[in-house]
C-alpha positions in Angstrom: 13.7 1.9 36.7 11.3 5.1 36.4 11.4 7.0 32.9 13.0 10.1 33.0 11.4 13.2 31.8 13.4 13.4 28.6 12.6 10.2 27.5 8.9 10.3 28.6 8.9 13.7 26.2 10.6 11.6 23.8 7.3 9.4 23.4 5.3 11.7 23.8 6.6 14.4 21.3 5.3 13.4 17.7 8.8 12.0 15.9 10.0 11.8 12.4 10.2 8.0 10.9 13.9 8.2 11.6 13.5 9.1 15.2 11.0 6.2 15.2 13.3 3.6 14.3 15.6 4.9 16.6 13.1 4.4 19.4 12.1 1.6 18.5 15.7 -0.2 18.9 15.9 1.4 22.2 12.6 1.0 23.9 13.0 -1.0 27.3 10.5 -3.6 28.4 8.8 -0.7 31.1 8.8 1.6 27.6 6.3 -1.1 25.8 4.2 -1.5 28.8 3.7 2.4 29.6 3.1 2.7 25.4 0.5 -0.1 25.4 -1.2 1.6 29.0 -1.4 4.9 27.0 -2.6 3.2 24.0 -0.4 5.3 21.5 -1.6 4.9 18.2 1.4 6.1 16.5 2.9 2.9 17.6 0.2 0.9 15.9 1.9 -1.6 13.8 5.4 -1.2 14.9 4.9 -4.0 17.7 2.9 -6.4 19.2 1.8 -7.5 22.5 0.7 -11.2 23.9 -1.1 -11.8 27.4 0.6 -15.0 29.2 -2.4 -15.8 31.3 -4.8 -16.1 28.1 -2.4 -16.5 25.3 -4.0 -14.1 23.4 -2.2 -11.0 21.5 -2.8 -7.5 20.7 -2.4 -4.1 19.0 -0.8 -1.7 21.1 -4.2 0.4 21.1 -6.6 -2.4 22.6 -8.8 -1.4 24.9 -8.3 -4.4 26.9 -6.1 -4.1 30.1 -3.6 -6.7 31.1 -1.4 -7.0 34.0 1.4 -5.2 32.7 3.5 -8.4 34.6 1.5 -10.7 32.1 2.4 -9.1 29.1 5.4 -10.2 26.5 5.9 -7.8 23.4 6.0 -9.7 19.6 8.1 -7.6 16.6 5.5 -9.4 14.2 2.1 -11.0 14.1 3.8 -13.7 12.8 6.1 -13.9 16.0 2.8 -14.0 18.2 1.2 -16.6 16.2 4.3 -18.8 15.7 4.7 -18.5 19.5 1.2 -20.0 20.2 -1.0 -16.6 20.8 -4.2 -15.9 19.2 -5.5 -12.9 18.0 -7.5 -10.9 20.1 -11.0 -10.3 19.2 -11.4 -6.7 20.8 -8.4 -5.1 18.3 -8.1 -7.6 15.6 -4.4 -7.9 15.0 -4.7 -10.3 12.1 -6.9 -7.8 10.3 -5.4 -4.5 11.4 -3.5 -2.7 8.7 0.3 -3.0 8.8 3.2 -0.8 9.3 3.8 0.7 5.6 7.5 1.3 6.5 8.2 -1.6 8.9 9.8 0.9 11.3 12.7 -0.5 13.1 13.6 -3.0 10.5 16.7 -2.8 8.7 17.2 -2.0 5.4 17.7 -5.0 3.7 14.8 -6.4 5.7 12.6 -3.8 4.2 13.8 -4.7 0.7 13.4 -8.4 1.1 9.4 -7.1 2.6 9.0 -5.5 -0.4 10.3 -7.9 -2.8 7.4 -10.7 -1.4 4.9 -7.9 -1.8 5.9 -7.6 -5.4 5.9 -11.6 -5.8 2.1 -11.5 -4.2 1.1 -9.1 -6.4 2.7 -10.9 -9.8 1.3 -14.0 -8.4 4.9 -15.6 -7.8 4.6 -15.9 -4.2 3.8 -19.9 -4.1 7.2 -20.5 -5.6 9.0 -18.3 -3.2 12.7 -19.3 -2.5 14.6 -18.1 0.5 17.6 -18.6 -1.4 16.7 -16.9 -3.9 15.5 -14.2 -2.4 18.9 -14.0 -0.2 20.6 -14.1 -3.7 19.1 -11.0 -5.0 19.9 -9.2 -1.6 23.3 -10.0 -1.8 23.9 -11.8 0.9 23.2 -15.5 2.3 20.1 -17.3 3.6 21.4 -17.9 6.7 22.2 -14.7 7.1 18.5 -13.3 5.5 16.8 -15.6 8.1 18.8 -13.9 11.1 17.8 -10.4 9.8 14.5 -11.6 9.9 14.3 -13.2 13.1 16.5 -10.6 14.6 13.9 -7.7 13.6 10.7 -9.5 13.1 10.8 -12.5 15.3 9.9 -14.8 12.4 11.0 -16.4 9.4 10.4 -15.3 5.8 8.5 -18.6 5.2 6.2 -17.7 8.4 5.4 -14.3 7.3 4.3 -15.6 4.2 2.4 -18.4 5.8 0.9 -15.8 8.6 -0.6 -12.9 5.4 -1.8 -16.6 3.9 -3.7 -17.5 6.7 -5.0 -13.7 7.6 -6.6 -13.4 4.1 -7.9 -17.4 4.6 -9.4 -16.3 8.1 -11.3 -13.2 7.0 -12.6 -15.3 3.7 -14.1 -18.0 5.9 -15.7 -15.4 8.3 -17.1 -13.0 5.9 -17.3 -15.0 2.5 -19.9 -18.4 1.4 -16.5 -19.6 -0.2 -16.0 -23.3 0.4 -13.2 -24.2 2.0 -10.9 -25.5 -1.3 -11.8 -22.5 -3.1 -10.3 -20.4 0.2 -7.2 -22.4 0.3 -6.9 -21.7 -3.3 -7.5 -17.8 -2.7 -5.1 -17.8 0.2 -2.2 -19.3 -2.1 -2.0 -22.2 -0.8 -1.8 -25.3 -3.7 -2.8 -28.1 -1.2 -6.1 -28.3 1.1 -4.2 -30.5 3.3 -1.2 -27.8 3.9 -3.6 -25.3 4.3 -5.6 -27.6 6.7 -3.0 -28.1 8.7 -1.8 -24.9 8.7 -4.9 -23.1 9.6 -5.4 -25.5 12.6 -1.5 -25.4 14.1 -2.1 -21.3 14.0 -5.9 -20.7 15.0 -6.2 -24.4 17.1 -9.5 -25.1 15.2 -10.1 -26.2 11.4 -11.4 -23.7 8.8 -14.8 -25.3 9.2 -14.9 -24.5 13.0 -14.3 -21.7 12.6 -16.8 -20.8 10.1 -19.3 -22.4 12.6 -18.6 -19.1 14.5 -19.1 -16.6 12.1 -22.1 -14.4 11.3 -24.6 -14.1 8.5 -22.8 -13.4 5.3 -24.2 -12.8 1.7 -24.3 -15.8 -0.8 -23.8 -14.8 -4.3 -21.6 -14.4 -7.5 -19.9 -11.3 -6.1 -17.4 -11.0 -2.8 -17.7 -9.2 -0.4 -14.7 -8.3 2.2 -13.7 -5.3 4.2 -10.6 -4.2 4.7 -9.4 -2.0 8.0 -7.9 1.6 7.9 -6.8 3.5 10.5 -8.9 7.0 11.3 -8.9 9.4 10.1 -9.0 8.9 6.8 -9.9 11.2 3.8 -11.7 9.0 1.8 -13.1 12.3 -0.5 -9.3 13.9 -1.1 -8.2 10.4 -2.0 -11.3 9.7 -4.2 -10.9 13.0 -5.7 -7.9 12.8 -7.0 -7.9 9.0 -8.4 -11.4 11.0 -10.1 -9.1 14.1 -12.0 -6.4 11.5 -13.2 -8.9 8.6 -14.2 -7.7 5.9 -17.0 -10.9 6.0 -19.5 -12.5 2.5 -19.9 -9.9 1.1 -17.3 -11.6 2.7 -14.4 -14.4 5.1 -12.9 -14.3 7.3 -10.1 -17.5 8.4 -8.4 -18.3 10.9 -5.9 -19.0 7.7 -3.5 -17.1 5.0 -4.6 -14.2 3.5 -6.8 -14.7 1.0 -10.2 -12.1 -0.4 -11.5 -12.1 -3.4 -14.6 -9.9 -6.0 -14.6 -8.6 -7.7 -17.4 -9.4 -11.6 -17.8 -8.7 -13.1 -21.1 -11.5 -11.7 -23.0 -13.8 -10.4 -20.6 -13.4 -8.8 -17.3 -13.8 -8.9 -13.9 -14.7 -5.5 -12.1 -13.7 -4.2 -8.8 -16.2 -1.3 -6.7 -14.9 0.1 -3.4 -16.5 2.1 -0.9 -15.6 3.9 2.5 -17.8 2.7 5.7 -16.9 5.5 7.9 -18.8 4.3 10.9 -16.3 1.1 10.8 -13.4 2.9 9.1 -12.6 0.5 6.8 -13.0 0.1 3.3 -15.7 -1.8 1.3 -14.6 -4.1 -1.4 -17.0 -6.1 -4.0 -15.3 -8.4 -6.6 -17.3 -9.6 -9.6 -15.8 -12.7 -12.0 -12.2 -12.2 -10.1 -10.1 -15.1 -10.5 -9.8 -17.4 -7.1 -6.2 -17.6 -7.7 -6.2 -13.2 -8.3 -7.9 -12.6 -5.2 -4.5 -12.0 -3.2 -3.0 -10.2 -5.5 -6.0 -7.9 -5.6 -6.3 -7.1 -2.4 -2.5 -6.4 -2.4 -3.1 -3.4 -5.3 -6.3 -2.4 -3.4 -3.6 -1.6 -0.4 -1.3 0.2 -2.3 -3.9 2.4 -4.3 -5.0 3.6 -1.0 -2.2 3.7 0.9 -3.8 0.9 3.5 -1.0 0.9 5.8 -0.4 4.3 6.7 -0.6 5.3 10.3 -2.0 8.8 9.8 -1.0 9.6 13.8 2.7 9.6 12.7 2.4 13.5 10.8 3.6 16.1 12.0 0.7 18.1 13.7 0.6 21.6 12.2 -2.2 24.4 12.0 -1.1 25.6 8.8 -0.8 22.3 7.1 -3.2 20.3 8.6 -3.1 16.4 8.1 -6.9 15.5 8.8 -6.1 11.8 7.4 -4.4 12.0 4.2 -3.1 9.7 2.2 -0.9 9.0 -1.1 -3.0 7.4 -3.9 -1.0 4.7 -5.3 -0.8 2.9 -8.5 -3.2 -0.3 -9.1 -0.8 -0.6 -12.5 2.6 1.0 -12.4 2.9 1.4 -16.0 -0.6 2.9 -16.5 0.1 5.2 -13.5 3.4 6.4 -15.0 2.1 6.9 -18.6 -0.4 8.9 -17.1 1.9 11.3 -15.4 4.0 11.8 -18.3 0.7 12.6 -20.1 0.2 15.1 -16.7 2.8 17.9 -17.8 2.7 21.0 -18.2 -1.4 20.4 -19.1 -5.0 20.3 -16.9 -5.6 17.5 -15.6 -8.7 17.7 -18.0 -6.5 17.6 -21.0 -4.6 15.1 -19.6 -7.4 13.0 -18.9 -8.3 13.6 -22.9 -5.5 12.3 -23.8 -5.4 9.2 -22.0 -8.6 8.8 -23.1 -7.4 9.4 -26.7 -4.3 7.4 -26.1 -7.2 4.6 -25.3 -9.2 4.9 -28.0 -6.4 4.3 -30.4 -3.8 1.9 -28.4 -6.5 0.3 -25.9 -8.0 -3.0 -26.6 -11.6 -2.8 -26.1 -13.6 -5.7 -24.6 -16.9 -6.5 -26.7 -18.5 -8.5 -24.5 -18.9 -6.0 -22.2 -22.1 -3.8 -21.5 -19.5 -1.3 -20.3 -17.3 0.7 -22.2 -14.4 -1.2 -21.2 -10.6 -1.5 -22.4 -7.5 -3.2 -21.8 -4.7 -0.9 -20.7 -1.9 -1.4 -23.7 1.1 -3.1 -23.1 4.7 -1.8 -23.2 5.3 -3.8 -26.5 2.2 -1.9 -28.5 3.3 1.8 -27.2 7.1 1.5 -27.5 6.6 1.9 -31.2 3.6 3.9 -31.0 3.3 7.1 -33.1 1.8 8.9 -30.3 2.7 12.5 -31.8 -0.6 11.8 -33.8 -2.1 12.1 -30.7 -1.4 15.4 -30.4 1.6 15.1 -28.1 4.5 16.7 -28.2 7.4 15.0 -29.6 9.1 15.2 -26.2 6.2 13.6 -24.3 5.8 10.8 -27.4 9.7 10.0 -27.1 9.6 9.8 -22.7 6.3 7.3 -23.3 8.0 5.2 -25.8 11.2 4.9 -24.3 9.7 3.9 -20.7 7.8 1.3 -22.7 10.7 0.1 -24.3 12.6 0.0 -20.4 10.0 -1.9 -19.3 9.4 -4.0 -22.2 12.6 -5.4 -22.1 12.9 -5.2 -18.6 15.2 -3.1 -18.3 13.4 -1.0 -15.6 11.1 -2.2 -13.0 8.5 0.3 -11.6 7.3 -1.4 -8.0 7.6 -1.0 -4.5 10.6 -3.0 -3.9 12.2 -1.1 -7.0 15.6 0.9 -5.5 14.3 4.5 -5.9 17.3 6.3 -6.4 18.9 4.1 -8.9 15.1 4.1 -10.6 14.6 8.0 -10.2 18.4 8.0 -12.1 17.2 5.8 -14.8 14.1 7.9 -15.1 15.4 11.1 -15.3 17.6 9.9 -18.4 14.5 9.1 -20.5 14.5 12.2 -22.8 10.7 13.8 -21.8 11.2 13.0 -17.8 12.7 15.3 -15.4 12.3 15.9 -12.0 8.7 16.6 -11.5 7.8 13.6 -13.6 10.3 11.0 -11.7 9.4 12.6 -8.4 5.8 12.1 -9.2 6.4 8.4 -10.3 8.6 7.8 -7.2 5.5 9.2 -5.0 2.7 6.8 -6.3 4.7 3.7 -8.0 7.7 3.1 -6.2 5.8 4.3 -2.5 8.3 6.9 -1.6 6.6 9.0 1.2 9.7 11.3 1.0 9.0 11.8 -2.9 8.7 15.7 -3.3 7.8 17.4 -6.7 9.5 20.7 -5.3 8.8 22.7 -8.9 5.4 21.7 -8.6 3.5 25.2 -9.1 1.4 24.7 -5.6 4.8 23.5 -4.0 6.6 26.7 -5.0 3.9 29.0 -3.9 3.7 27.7 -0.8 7.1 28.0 0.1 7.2 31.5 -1.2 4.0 32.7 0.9 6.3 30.6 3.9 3.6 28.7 4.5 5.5 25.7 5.0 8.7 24.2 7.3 10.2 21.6 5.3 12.5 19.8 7.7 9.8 19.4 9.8 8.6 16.8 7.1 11.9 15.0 6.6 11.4 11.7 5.1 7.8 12.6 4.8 7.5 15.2 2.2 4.8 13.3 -0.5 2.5 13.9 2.5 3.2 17.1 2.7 2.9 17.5 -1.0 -0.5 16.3 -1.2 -1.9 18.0 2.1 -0.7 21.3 0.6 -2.8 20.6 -3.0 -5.6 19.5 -0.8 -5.5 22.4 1.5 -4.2 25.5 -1.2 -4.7 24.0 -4.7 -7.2 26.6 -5.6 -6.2 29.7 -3.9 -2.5 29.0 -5.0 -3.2 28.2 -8.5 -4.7 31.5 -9.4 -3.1 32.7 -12.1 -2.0 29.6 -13.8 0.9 30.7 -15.8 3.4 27.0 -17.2 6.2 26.6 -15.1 9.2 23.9 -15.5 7.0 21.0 -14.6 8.0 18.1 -16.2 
């Protein structure tokens, strides 16, 4: 059956994420083939595709070109490689970033996603439970491991084991780790399991395959890269983690990114850079934990908003994407103390008083060369007299009482968080309105449709018409920071205090 000229318009036409699942549910088997013959990056992510003849599978953008009657589409990696395929070397599949949104999945999919993610990055994964997980879904594990199969092509167990092996992969190619110490990195507890593992997925052990790698550097510190899609605005990103920086916690250069890690009573330090030529990002760990390094990488993700494609914005002339992305929160609770701290000030006098706020409630390190502090925990600032600070009692009370929250977990600030019901709880926290809960939904909860609408920038540009706001549906933190990257200073003339809080 030939494509009519609606629904090849349809492809073509740049959708919204809800016209994107849509699509997804009802592409045929000819609509794969003619999207991998294009090479569409906007569907970068959403699917996979194997090659029968060499059992090898790839991104929808490879520049190889199968036989379109060899190739069978995955929903996963983990599909592919449960099915027997390797990963192509030409478009790297297994290192590719992912599909932040997991368009096509269903909704409690997406939750149950986000809920391992949250496990990886507290560590917890290696006791993961289906059952458990099913529980807090509200529904059975039977039922969970249909949903999975049914949208991803694999079990939750295999997409666990498949990001395992991924990370174990690009640590024996590009790191003088030994082998135990990768299987410990990786999360997995026994050297056999991981053995066995690595060899049932790739069809050679770890220490074949490290026969085939290049040169790599031998030393205290790591060194891995980690893929982004182009473009990508490494400066906007940079500059922005640079006017909200956590004193002593982290640094923000005009090049690169520091951030100190806490490890009982020293530290380990992170430093990223941007390689342009290779569009992906340059990571170098120094005394990190074995057992931290997935959980790490994980944050690293998140803070830079890894997974976005940036192919699936609206184009516009006025608003121009050019590869922007949401900065994320490495801590969730440092991030949102900080942008309670953020209103109705500078960002240079909120930056003060964080760095007050650190001087007083921080917990330096004095081992360290560095001026370098522990971010304090919800227990120390919950009772905190911050008003000697010199905050406002308003600002004092919304910073305590989120402490408290979280504390005594009462409220959980992480991706697989619900946002509404979080953004309710927020918004009843004396201090926080709409600006402040928006602002947390944006860069802790990963809400892409987050949208501080009273933010002065925001307003203006509505009022000067510069912007169409439907045309951003679901996608409106994008939009948000494109239009502070783009008319922050020629719309901020004038400064006068709006209701920003």
């Amino acid at each position: 059956m030939i494509l009519d000229i609606v629904h090849v318009r349809k492809l073509l036409v740049t959708p919204t994420w809800p016209s994107y699942n849509r699509q997804m549910k009802e592409l045929s088997q000819r609509d794969y083939k003619k999207i991998i013959q294009r090479r569409d990056q906007r569907y970068d992510g959403r699917f996979y595709f194997g090659v029968v003849t060499t059992r090898i599978y790839c991104r929808p953008v490879c520049p190889a070109k199968p036989n379109p009657k060899n190739i069978v589409i995955f929903k996963s990696a983990a599909e592919a490689e449960s099915a027997g395929y390797r990963p192509c070397k030409r478009c790297h599949p297994d290192l590719a970033p992912g599909s932040s949104l997991h368009s096509g999945t269903s909704i409690s999919v997406k939750r149950a996603l986000s809920l391992i993610e949250s496990s990886i990055n507290r560590g917890e994964d290696e006791t993961f439970n289906v059952e458990a997980l099913a529980e807090s879904l509200g529904m059975t594990s039977r039922h969970l491991r249909r949903l999975f199969h049914e949208h991803l092509g694999a079990s939750p167990i295999e997409i666990i084991t498949t990001h395992k092996l991924h990370l174990a992969k690009k640590l024996v190619q590009e790191t003088s780790l030994s082998i135990s110490e990768i299987a410990l990195s990786a999360g997995f507890k026994s050297i056999r399991r991981f053995n066995e593992a690595f060899k049932n997925y790739y069809r050679s052990s770890p220490s074949e395959w490290r026969g085939k790698r290049k040169s790599v550097k031998s030393g205290k510190q790591l060194e891995l890269g980690l893929m982004v899609r182009s473009p990508f605005d490494w400066k906007s990103i940079l500059a922005f983690l640079g006017r909200h920086e956590t004193y002593g916690v982290e640094k923000v250069y005009d090049d690169r990114y520091v951030r100190f890690i806490p490890q009982k009573n020293n530290y380990a330090k992170i430093e990223i850079s941007y390689d342009q030529k290779n569009s992906s990002l340059n990571l170098s760990l120094s005394g990190v934990e074995l057992t931290e390094i997935r959980s790490l990488i994980n944050r690293i993700k998140q803070l830079f908003d890894v997974n976005h494609n940036p192919n699936d914005l609206p184009k516009s002339k006025r608003i121009p994407p050019k590869g922007i992305r949401i900065p994320g929160a490495f801590d969730t609770y440092e991030t949102a103390v900080s942008i309670i701290l953020g209103q109705l000030v500078s960002t240079e006098q909120a930056k003060a008083k964080m760095k007050s706020l650190m001087l007083k409630y921080g917990h330096p390190v004095a081992s360290s060369p560095e001026e370098v502090y522990f971010f304090p925990t919800p227990g120390k600032l919950k009772t905190a007299a911050l008003e000697e600070l010199g905050m406002t009692r308003y600002k004092a009370n919304a910073i305590r009482e989120l402490s408290r929250l979280i504390d005594e977990e009462g409220l959980q600030l992480d991706q697989s968080a619900d946002i509404n019901e979080t953004k309710k709880r927020l918004l009843n926290i004396k201090g926080i309105g709409p600006w402040t809960a928006e602002m947390i939904a944006m860069r802790c909860l990963g809400d892409s449709d987050a949208y501080p609408k009273k933010d002065l920038i925001i307003m203006r540009a509505l009022e000067a018409g510069l912007v169409d706001e439907e045309e951003w549906s679901s996608l409106k933190a994008y939009l948000t920071h494109i239009l502070w990257r783009e008319y922050g200073k020629s719309l901020s003339k004038a400064y006068t205090k709006k209701s920003q809080k």
